[in-house]
OpenMM code with the backbone's topology and positions (N, CA, C; nanometers):
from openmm import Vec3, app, unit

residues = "UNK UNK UNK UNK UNK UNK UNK UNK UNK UNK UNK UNK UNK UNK UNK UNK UNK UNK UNK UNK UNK UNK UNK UNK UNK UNK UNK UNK UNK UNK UNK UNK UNK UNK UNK UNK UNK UNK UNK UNK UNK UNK UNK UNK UNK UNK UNK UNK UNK UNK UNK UNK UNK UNK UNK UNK UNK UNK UNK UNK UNK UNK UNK UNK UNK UNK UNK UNK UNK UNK UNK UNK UNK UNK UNK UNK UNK UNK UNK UNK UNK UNK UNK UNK UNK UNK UNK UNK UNK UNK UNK UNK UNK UNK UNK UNK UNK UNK UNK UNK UNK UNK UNK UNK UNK UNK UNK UNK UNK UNK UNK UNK UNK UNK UNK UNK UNK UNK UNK UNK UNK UNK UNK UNK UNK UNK UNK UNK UNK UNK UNK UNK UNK UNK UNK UNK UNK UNK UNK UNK UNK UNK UNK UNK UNK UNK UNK UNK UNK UNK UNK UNK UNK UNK UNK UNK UNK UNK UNK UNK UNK UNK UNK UNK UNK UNK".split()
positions = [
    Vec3(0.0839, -0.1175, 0.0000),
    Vec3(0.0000, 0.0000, 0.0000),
    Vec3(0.0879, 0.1230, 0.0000),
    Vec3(0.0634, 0.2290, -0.1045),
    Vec3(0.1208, 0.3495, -0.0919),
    Vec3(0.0334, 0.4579, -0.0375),
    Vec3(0.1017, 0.5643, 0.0141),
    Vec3(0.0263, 0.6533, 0.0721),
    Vec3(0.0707, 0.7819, 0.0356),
    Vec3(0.0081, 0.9097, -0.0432),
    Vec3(0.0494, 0.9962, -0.0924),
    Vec3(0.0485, 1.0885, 0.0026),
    Vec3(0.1500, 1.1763, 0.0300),
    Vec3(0.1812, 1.2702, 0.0850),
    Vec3(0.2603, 1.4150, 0.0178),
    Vec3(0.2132, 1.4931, -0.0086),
    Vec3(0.2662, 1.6094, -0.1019),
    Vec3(0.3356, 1.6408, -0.1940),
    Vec3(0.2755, 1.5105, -0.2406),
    Vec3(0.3079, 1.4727, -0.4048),
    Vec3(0.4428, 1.3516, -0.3839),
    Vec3(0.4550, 1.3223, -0.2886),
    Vec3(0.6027, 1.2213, -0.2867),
    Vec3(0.4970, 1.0876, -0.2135),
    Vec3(0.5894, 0.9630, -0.2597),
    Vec3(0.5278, 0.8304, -0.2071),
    Vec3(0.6337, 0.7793, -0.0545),
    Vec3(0.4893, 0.7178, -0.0045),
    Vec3(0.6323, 0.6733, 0.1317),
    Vec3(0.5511, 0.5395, 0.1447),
    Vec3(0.6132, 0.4496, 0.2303),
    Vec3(0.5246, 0.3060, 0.2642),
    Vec3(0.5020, 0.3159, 0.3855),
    Vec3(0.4336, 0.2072, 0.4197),
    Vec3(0.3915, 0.2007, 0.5888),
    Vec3(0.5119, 0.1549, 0.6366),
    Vec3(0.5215, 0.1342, 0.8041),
    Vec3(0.5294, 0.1436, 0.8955),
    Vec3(0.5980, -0.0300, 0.8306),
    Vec3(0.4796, -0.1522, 0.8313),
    Vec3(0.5155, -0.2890, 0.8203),
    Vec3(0.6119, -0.2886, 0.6769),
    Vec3(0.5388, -0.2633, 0.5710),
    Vec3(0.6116, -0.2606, 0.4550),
    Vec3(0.7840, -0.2235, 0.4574),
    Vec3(0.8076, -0.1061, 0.5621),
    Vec3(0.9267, -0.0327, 0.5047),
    Vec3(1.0307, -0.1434, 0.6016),
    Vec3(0.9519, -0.1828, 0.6853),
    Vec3(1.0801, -0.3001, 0.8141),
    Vec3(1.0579, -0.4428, 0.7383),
    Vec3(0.9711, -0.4633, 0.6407),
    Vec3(1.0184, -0.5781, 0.5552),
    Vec3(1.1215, -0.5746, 0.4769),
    Vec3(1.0942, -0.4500, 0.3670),
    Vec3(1.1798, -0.4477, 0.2658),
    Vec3(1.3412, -0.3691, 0.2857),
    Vec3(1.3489, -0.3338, 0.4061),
    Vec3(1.4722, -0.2903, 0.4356),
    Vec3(1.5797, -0.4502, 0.4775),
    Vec3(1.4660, -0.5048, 0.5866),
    Vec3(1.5074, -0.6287, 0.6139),
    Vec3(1.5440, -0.7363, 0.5110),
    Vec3(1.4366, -0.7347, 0.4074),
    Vec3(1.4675, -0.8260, 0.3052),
    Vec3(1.6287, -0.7924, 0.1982),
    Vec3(1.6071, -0.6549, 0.2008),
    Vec3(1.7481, -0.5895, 0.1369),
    Vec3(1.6857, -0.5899, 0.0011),
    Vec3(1.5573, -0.5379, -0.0231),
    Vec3(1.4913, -0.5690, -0.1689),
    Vec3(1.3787, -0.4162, -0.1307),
    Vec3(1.4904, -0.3209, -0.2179),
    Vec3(1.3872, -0.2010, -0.2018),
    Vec3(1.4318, -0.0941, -0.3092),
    Vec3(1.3836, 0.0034, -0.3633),
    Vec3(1.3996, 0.1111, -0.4497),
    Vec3(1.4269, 0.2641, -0.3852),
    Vec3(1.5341, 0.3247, -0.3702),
    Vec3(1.5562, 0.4697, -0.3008),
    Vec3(1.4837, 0.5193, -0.4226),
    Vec3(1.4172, 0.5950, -0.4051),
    Vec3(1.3837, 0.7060, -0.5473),
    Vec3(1.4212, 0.8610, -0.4284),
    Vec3(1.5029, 0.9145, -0.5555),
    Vec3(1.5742, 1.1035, -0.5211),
    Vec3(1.4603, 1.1369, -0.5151),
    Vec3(1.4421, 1.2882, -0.4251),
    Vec3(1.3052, 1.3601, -0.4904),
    Vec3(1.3655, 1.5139, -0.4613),
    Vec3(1.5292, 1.5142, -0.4096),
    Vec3(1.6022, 1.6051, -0.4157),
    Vec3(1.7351, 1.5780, -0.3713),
    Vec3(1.8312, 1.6928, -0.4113),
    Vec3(2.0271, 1.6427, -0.4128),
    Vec3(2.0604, 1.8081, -0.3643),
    Vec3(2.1205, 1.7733, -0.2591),
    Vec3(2.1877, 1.9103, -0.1790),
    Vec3(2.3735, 1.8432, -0.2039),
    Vec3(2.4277, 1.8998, -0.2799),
    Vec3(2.5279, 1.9374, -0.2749),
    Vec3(2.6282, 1.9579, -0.1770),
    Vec3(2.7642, 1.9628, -0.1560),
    Vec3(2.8636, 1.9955, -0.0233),
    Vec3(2.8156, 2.1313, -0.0502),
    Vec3(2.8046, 2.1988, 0.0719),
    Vec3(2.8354, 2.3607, 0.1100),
    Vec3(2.9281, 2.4442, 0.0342),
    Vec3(2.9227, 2.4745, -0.0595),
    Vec3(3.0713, 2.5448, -0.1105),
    Vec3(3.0026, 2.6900, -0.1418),
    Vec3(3.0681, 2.7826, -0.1457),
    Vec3(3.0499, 2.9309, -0.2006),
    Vec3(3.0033, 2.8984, -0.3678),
    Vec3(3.1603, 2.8285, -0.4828),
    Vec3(3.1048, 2.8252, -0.5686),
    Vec3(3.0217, 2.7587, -0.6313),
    Vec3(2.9792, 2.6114, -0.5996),
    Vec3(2.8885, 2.5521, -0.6542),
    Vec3(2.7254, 2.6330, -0.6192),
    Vec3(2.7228, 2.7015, -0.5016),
    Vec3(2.5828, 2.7356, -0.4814),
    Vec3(2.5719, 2.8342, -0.6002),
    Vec3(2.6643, 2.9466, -0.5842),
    Vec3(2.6916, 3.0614, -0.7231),
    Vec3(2.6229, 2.9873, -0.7938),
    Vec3(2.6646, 2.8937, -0.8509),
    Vec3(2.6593, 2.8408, -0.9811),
    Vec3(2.5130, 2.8395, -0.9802),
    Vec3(2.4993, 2.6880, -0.9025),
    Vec3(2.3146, 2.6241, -0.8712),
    Vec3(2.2382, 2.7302, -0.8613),
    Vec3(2.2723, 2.8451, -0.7765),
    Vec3(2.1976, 2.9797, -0.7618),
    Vec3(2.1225, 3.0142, -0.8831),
    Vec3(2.1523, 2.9967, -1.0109),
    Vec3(2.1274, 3.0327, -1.1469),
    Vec3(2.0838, 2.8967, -1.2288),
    Vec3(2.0699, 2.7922, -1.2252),
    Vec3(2.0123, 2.7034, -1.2616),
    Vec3(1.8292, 2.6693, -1.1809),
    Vec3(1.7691, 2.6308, -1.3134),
    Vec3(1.6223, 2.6069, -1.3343),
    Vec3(1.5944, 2.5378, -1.2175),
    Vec3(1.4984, 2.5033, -1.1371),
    Vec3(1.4223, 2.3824, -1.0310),
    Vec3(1.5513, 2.3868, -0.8836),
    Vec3(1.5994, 2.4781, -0.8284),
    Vec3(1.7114, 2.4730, -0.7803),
    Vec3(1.6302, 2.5581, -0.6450),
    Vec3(1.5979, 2.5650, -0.5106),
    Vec3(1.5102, 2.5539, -0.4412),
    Vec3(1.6082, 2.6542, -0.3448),
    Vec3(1.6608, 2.7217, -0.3827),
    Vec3(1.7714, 2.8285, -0.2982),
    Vec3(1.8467, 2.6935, -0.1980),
    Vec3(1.9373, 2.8029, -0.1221),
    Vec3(2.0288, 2.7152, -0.0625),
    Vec3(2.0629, 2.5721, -0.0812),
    Vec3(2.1389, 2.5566, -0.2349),
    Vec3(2.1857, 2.4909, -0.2678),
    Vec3(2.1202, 2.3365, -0.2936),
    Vec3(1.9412, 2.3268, -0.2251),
    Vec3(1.8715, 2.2269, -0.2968),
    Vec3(1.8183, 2.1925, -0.4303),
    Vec3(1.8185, 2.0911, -0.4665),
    Vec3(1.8207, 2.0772, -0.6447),
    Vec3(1.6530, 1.9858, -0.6309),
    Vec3(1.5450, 2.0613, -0.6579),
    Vec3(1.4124, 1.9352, -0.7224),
    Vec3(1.4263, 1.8249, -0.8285),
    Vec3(1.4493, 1.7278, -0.7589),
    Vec3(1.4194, 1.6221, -0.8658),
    Vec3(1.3231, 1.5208, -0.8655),
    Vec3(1.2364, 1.5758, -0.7757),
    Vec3(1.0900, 1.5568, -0.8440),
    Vec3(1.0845, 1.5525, -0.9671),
    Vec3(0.9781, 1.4195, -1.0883),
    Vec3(0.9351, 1.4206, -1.1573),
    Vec3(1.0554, 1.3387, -1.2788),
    Vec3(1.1708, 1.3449, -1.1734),
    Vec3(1.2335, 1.2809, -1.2900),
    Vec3(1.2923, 1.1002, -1.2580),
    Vec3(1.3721, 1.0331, -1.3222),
    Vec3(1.3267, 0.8847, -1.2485),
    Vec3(1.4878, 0.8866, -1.1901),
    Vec3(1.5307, 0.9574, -1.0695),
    Vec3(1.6711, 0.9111, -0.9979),
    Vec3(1.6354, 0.8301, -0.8863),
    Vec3(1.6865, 0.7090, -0.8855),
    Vec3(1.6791, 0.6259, -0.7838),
    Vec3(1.8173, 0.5467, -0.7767),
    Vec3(1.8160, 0.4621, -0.6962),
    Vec3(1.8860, 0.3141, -0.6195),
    Vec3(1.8184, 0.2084, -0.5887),
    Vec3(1.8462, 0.1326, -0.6799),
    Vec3(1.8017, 0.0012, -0.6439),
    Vec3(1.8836, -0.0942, -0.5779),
    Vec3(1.8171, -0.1562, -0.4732),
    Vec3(1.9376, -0.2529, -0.3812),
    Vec3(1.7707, -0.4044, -0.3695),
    Vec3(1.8980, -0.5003, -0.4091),
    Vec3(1.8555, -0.6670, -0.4245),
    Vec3(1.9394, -0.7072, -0.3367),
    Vec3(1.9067, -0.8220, -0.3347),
    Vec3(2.0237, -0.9337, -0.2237),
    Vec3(2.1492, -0.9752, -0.3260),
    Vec3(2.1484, -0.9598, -0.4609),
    Vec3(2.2704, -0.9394, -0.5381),
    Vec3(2.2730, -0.8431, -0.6422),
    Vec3(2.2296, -0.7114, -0.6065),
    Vec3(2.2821, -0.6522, -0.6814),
    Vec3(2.2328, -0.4959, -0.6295),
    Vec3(2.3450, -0.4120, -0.6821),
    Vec3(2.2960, -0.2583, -0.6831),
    Vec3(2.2707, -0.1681, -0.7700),
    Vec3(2.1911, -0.1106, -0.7908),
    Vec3(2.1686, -0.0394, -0.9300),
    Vec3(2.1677, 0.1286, -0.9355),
    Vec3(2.2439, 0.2049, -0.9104),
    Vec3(2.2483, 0.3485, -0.8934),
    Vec3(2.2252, 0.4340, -1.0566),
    Vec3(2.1473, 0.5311, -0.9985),
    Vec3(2.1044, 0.5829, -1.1431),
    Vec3(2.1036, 0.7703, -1.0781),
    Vec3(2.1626, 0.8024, -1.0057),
    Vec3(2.1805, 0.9837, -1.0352),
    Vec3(2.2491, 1.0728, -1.0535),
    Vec3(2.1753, 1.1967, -1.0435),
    Vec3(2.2647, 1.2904, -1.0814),
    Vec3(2.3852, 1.3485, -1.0240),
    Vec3(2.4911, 1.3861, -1.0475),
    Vec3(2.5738, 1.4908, -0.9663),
    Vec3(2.6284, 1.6107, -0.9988),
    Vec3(2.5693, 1.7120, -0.8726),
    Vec3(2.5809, 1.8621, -0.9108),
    Vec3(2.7154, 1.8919, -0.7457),
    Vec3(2.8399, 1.9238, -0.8272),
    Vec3(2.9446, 1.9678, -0.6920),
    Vec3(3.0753, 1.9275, -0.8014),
    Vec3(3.1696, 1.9227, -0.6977),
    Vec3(3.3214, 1.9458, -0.7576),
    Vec3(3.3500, 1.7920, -0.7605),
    Vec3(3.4062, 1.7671, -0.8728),
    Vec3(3.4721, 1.6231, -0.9169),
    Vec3(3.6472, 1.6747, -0.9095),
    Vec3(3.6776, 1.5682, -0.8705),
    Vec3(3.8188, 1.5894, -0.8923),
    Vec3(3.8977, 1.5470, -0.9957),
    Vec3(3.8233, 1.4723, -1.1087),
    Vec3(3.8693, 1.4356, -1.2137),
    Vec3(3.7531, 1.4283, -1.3325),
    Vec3(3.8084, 1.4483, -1.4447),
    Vec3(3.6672, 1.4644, -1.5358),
    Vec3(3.6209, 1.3190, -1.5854),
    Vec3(3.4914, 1.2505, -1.6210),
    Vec3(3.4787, 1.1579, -1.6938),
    Vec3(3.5152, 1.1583, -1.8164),
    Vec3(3.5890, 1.0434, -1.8594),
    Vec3(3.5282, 1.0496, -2.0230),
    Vec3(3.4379, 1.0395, -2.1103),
    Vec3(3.3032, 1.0379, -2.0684),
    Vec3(3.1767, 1.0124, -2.1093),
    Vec3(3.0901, 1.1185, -2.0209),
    Vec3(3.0653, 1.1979, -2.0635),
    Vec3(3.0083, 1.2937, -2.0548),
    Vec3(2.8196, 1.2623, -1.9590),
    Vec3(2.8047, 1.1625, -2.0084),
    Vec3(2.6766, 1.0531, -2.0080),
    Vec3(2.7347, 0.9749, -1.8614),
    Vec3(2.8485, 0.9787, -1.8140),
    Vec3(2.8564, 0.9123, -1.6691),
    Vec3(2.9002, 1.0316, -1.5835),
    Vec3(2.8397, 1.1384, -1.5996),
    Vec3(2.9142, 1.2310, -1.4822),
    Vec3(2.8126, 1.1964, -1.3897),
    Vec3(2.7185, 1.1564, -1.3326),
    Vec3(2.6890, 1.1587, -1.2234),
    Vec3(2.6951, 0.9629, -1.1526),
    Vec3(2.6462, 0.9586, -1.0679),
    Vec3(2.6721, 0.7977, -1.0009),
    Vec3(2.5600, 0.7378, -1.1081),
    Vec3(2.6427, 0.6487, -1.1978),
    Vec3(2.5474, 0.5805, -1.2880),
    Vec3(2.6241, 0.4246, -1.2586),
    Vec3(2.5780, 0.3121, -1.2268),
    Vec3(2.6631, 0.2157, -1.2212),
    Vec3(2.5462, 0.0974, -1.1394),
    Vec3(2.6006, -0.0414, -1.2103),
    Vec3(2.5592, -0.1659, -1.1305),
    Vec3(2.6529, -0.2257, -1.0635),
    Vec3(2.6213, -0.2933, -0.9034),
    Vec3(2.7453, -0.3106, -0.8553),
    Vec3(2.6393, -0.4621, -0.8339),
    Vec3(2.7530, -0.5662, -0.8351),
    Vec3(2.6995, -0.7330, -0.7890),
    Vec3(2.8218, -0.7533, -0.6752),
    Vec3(2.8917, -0.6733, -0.6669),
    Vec3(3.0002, -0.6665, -0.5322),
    Vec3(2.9919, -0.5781, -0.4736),
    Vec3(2.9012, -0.5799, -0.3120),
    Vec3(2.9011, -0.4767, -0.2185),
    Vec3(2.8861, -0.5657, -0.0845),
    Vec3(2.8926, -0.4862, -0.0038),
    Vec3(2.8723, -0.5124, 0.1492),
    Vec3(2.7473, -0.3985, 0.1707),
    Vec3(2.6622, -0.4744, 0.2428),
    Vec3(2.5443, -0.4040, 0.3018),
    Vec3(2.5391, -0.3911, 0.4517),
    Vec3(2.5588, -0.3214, 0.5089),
    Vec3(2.5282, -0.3369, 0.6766),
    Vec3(2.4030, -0.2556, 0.7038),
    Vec3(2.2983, -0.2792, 0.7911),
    Vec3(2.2064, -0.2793, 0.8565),
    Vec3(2.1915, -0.2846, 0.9780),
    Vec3(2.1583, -0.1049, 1.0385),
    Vec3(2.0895, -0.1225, 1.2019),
    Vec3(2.0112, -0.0383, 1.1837),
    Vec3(1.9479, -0.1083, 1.3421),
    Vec3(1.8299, -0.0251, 1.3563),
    Vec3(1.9194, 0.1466, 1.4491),
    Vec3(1.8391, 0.2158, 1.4537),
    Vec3(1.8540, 0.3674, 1.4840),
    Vec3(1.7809, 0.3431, 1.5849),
    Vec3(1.8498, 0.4122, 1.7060),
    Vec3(1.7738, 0.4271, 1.8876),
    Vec3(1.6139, 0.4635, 1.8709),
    Vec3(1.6236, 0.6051, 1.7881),
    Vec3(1.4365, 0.6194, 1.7968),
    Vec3(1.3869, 0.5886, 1.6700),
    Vec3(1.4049, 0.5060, 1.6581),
    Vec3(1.3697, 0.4696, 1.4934),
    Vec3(1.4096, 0.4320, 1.4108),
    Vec3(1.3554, 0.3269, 1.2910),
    Vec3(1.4156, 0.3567, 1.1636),
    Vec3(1.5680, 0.2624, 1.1360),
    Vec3(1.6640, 0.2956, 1.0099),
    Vec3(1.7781, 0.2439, 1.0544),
    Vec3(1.8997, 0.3581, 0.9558),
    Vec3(1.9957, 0.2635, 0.9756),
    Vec3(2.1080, 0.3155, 0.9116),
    Vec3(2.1647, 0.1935, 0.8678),
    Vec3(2.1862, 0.2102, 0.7258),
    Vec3(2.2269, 0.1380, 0.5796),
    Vec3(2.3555, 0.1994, 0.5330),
    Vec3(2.4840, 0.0909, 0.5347),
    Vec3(2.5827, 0.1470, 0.4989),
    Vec3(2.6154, 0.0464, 0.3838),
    Vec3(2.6449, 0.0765, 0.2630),
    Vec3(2.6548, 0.0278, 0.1293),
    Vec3(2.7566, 0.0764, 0.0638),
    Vec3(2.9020, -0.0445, 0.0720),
    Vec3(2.9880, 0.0014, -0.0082),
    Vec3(3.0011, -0.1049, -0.1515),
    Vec3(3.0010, -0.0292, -0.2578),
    Vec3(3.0274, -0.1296, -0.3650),
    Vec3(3.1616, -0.1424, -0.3643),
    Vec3(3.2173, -0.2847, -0.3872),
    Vec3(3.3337, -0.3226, -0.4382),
    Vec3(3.4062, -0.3152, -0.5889),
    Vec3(3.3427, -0.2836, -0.6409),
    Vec3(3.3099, -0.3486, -0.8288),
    Vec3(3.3500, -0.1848, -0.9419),
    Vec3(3.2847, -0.0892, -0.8232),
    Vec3(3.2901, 0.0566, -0.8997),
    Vec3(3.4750, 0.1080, -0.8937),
    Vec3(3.4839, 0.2227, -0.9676),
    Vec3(3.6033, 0.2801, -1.0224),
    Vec3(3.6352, 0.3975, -0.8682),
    Vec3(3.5206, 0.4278, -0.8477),
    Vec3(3.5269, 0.5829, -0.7889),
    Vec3(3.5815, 0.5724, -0.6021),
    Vec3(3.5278, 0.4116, -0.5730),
    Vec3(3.5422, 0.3965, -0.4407),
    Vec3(3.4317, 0.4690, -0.3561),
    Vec3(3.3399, 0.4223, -0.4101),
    Vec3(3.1892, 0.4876, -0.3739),
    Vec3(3.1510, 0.4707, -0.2315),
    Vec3(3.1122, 0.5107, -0.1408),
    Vec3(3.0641, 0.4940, -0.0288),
    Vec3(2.9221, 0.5432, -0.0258),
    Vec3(2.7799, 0.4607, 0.0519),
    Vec3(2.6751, 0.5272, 0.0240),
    Vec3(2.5968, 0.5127, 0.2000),
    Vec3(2.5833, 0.5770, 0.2538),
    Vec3(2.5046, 0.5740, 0.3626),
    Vec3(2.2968, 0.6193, 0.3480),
    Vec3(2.2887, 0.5468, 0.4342),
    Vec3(2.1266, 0.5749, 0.3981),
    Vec3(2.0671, 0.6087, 0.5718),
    Vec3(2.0298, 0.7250, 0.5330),
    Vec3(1.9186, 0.6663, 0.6867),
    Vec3(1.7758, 0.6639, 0.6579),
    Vec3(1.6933, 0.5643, 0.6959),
    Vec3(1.5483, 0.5465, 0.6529),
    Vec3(1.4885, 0.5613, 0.7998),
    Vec3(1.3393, 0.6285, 0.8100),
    Vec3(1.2555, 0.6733, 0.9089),
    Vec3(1.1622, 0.5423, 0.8972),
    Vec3(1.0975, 0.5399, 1.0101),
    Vec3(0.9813, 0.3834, 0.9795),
    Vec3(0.8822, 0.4099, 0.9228),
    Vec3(0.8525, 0.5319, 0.8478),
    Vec3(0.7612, 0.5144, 0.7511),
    Vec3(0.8170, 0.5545, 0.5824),
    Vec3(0.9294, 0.5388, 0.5664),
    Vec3(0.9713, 0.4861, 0.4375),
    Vec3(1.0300, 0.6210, 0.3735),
    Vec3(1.0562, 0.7161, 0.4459),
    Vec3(1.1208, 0.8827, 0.3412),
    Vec3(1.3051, 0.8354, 0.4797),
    Vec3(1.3644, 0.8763, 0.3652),
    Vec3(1.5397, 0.8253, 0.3624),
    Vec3(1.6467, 0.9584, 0.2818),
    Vec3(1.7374, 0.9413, 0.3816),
    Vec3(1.8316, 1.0469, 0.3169),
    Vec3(1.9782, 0.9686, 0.3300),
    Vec3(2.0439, 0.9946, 0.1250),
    Vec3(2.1436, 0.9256, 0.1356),
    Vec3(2.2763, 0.9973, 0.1289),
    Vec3(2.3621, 0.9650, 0.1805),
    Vec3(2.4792, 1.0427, 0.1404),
    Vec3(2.5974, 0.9483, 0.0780),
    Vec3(2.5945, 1.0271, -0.0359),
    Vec3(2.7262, 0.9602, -0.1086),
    Vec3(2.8583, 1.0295, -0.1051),
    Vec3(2.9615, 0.9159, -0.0795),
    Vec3(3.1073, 1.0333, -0.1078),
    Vec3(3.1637, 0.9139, -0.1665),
    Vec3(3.2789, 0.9402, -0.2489),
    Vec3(3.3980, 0.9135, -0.3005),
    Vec3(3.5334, 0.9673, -0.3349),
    Vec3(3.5858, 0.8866, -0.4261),
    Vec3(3.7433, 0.9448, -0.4083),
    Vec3(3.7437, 1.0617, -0.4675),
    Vec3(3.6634, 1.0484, -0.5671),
    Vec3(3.6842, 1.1243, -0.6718),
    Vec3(3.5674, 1.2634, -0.7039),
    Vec3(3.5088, 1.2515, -0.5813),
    Vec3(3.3899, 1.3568, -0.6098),
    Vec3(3.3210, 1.4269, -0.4627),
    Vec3(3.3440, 1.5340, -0.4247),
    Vec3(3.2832, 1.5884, -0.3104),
    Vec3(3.1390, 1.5599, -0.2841),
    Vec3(3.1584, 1.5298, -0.1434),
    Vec3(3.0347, 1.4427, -0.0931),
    Vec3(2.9037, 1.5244, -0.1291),
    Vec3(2.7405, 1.4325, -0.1362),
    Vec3(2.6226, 1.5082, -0.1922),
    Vec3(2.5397, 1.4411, -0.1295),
    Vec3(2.4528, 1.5001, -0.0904),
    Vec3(2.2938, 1.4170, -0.0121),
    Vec3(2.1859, 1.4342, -0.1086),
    Vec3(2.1191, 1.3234, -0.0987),
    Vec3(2.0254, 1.2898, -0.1831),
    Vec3(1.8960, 1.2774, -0.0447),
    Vec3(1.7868, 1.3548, -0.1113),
    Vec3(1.6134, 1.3142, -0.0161),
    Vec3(1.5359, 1.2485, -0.0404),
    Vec3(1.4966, 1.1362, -0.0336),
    Vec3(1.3862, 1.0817, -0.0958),
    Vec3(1.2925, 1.0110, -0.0382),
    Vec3(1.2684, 0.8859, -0.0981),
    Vec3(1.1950, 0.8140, -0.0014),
    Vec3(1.1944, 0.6439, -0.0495),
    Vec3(1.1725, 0.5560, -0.0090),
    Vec3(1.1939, 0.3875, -0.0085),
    Vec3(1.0571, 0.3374, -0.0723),
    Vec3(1.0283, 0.2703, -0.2065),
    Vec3(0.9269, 0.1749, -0.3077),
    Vec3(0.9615, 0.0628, -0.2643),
    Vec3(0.9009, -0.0363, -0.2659),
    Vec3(0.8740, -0.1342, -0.3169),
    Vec3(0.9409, -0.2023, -0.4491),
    Vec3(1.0195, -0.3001, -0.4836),
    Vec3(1.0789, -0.2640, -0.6550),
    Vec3(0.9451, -0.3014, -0.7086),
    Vec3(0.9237, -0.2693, -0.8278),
    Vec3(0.8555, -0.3139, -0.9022),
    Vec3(0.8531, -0.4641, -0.9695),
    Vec3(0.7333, -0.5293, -0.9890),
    Vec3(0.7455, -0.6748, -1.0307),
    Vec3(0.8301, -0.6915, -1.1512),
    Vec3(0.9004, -0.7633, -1.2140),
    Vec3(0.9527, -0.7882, -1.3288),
    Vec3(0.8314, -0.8481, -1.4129),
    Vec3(0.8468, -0.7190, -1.5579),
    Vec3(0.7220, -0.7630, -1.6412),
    Vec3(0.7487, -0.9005, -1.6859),
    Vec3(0.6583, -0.9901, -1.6994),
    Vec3(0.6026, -1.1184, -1.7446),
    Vec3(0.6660, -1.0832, -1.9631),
    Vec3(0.7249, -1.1731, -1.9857),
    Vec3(0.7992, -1.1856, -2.1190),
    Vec3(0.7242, -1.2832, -2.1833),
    Vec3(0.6984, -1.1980, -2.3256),
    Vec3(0.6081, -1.3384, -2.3791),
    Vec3(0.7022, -1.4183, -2.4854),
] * unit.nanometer
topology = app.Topology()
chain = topology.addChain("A")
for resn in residues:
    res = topology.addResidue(resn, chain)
    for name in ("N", "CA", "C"):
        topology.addAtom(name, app.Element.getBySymbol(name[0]), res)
């Protein structure tokens, strides 16, 4: 069961301590705050859907994380300082499947838990922390070697069934 709340989806209470537990759930972004810097805000300051102080709306568009019991699937954007450029223009932000990670899982004193997810498999030396509330809205923070750390807001789906192939 989903439950709409101001235009963003969250799950219940039972749902979100299954699928955290099961390790079978969907982060969807619904916003990306950036490290604190003078110039990246400059910058963001002047870009479209950008919510002052350095929050970015990404509402409406499809950035998520998918985490299975073998596999990880990262799909967003990144707005901040890289320390090295891609060569593909098309991977500047965390785009990548990882089938080598470590997942750790606790619960949080008043609530909820904390999800620490490192892939083994990626280039960048990705580190991803999650904290999820018990009714399913989660904030992640990613850092790596190669790119100043960024928080992502969102909230925890359900994955979707795999369509039936005829």
């Amino acid at each position: 069961m989903f439950i709409s709340f101001g235009g963003y989806a969250q799950t219940d209470k039972a749902t979100t301590k299954r699928i955290v537990e099961a390790k079978n759930f969907t982060f969807v972004a619904s916003s990306a705050m950036p490290m604190n810097s003078t110039e990246i805000n400059n910058i963001l300051s002047r870009m479209p859907g950008v919510n002052g102080g350095g929050n970015i709306d990404l509402s409406g568009n499809s950035y998520d994380v998918r985490i299975t019991p073998d596999s990880l699937i990262a799909f967003l954007p990144y707005y901040g300082r890289s320390f090295s450029a891609p060569v593909n223009r098309d991977n500047a932000g965390y785009k990548f499947t990882s089938t080598k990670f470590s997942y750790e899982n606790s619960a949080r004193k008043k609530g909820g838990w904390q999800i620490t997810v490192n892939p083994q498999d990626t280039r960048d030396g990705v580190r991803m922390n999650l904290t999820i509330t018990t009714n399913g809205y989660a904030s992640l923070v990613i850092s790596s070697n190669t790119k100043q750390s960024i928080t992502y807001n969102g909230y925890l789906t359900e994955p979707k069934p795999k369509e039936l192939t005829k």
